[in-house]
C-alpha positions in Angstrom: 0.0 0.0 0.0 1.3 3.4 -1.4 2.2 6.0 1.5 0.8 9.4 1.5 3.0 12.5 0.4 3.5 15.1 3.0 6.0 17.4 1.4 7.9 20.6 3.9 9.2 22.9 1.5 12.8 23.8 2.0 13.1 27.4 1.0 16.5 27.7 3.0 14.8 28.8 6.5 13.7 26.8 8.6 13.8 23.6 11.4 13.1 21.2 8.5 14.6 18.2 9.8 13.7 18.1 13.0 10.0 18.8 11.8 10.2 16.1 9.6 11.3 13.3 12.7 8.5 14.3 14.4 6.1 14.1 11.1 7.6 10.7 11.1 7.0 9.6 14.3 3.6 10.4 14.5 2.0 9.6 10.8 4.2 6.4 9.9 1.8 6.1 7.1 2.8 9.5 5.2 6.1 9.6 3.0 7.2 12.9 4.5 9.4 14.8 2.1 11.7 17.7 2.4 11.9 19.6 -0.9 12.1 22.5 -2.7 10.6 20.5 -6.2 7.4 22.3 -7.4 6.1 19.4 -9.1 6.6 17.2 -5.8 4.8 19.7 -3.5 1.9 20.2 -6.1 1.0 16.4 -5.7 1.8 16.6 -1.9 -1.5 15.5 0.5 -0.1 17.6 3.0 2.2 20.5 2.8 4.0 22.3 5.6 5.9 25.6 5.3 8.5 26.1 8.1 10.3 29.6 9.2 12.9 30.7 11.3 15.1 33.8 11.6 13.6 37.2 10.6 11.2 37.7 8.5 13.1 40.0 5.9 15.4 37.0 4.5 12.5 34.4 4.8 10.4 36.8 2.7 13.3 37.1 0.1 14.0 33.9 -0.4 9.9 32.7 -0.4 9.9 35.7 -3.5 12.9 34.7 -4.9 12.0 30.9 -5.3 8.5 31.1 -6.3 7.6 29.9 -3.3 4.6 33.0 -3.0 3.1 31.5 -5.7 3.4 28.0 -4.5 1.7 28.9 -1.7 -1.2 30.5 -3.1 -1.5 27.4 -5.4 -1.6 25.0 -3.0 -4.4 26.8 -0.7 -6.3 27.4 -3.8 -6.3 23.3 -4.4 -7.8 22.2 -1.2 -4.6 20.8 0.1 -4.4 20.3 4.0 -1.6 23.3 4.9 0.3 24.5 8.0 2.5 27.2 8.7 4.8 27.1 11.8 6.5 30.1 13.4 7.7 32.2 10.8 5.9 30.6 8.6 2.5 31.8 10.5 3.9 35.5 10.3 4.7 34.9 6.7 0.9 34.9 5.9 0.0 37.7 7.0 -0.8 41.3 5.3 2.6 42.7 6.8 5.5 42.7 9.3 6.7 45.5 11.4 10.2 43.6 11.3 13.3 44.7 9.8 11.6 48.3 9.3 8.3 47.0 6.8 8.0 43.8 5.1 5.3 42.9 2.9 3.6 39.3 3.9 1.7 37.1 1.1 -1.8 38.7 2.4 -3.2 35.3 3.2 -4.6 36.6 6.0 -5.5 40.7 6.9 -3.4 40.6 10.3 -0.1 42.9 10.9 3.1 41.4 12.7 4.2 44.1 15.6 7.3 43.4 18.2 6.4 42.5 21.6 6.7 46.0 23.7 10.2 46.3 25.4 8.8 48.0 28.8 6.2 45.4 29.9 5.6 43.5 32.8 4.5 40.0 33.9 2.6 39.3 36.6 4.9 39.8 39.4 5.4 43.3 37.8 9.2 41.9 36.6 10.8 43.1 32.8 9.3 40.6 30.2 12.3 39.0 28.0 11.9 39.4 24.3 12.5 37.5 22.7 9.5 35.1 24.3 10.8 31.9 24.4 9.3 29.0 26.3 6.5 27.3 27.3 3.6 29.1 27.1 -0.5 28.6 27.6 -2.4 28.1 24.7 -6.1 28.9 24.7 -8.7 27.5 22.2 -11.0 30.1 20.7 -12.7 28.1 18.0 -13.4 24.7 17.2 -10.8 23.0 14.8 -10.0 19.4 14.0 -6.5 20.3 15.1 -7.6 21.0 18.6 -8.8 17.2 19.1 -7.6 15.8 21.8 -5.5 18.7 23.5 -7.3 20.3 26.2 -7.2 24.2 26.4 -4.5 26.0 28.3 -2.3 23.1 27.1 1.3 24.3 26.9 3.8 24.8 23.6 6.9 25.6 23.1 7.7 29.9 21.9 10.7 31.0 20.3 9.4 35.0 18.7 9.8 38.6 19.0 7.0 39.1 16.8 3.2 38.6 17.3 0.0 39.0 15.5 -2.8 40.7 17.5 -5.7 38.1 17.2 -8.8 38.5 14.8 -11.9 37.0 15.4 -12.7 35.8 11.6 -9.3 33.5 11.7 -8.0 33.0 15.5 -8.4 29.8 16.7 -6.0 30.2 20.0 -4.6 33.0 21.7 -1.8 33.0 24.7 -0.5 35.6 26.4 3.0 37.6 26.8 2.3 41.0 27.9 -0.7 41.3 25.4 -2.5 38.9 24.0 -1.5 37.4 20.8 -2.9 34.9 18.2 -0.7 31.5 18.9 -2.9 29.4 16.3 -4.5 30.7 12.7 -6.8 28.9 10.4 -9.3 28.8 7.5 -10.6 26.5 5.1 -7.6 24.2 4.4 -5.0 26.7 6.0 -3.7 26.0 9.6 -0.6 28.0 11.3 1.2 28.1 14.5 3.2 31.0 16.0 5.0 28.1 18.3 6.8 24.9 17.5 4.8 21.7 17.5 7.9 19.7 16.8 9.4 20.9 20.1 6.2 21.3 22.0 6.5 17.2 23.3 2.8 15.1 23.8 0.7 18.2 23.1 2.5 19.2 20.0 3.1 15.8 18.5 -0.6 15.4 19.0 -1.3 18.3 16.8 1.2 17.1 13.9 -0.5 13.9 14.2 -4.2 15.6 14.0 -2.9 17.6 10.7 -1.9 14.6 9.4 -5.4 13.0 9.6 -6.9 16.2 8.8 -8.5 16.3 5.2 -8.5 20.5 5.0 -12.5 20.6 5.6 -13.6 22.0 9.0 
């Protein structure tokens, strides 16, 4: 029996292969690919776009490859999508970052930096960047939520967040404000945190995108 084709596309940024161990653990049933072949992503059942580092470069290189209009193809077919960390911001209309970048407008939302002079709870200096384990709240149903509770912990690594909006947040956590930690609509799913690094919870999450066939 033929294994289905998950395909991570390697545009030069990102945590690819250790994205791709934990695709492997969980969905032993998906040929999980990392590429940077058109033709192999097309045909993909699932397709994940990764992102590290600032947004400026990632932005270059998703322009520079073709990889924007990859992108837009592959949402426009129905294929089951997720974005992770950068790859969340990436989507969006904009990014305060690196003085202005322009996103692929997937989504309406703007990227600000977290605000130097807040305070956490005890009224101590909040670290940027915010990196850690942090409290993720649902805010709308999704087959990616099944079976993790709400308020279950994932694993940060940003300076960057996107301010949530009803029409496409499906969980928020906090750091100083509010921010949207989980994005969705139709076939498209993003993260602002690691799943690969975010242990039971996350794995669980890589294994429910898997299974997911991009309907809600």
């Amino acid at each position: 029996m033929s294994k289905h084709l998950l395909t991570i596309i390697d545009y030069g940024m990102g945590n690819l292969h250790s994205v791709a161990k934990a695709l492997e653990h969980v969905a032993p049933n998906f040929q999980v690919e990392i590429t940077a072949d058109k033709a192999r992503i097309a045909a993909a059942d699932h397709v994940i776009l990764p992102g590290v580092g600032a947004i400026r470069d990632c932005m270059a290189e998703i322009r520079a490859q073709g990889v924007d209009t990859l992108v837009h193809d592959v949402l426009a077919s129905g294929t089951p999508f997720l974005g992770i960390c950068v790859g969340m911001q990436a989507l969006m209309h904009s990014s305060d970052e690196n003085g202005g970048v322009a996103g692929l407008n997937t989504f309406p939302g703007r990227v600000h930096c977290f605000p130097k002079d807040a305070l956490d709870v005890h009224d101590l200096p909040m670290k940027v960047p915010h990196m850690g384990w942090n409290n993720v709240y649902q805010q709308a149903e999704h087959p990616l939520w099944q079976g993790i509770e709400s308020g279950e912990r994932f694993y940060f690594v940003h300076s960057y967040y996107v301010e949530p909006q009803p029409a496409y947040t499906i969980g928020t956590c906090h750091y100083g404000p509010e921010f949207a930690a989980m994005v969705g609509r139709d076939n498209l799913f993003a993260t602002q945190f690691h799943p690969e690094k975010s242990h039971t919870a996350g794995l669980q999450l890589l294994k429910n995108f898997t299974d997911w066939n991009g309907r809600l």
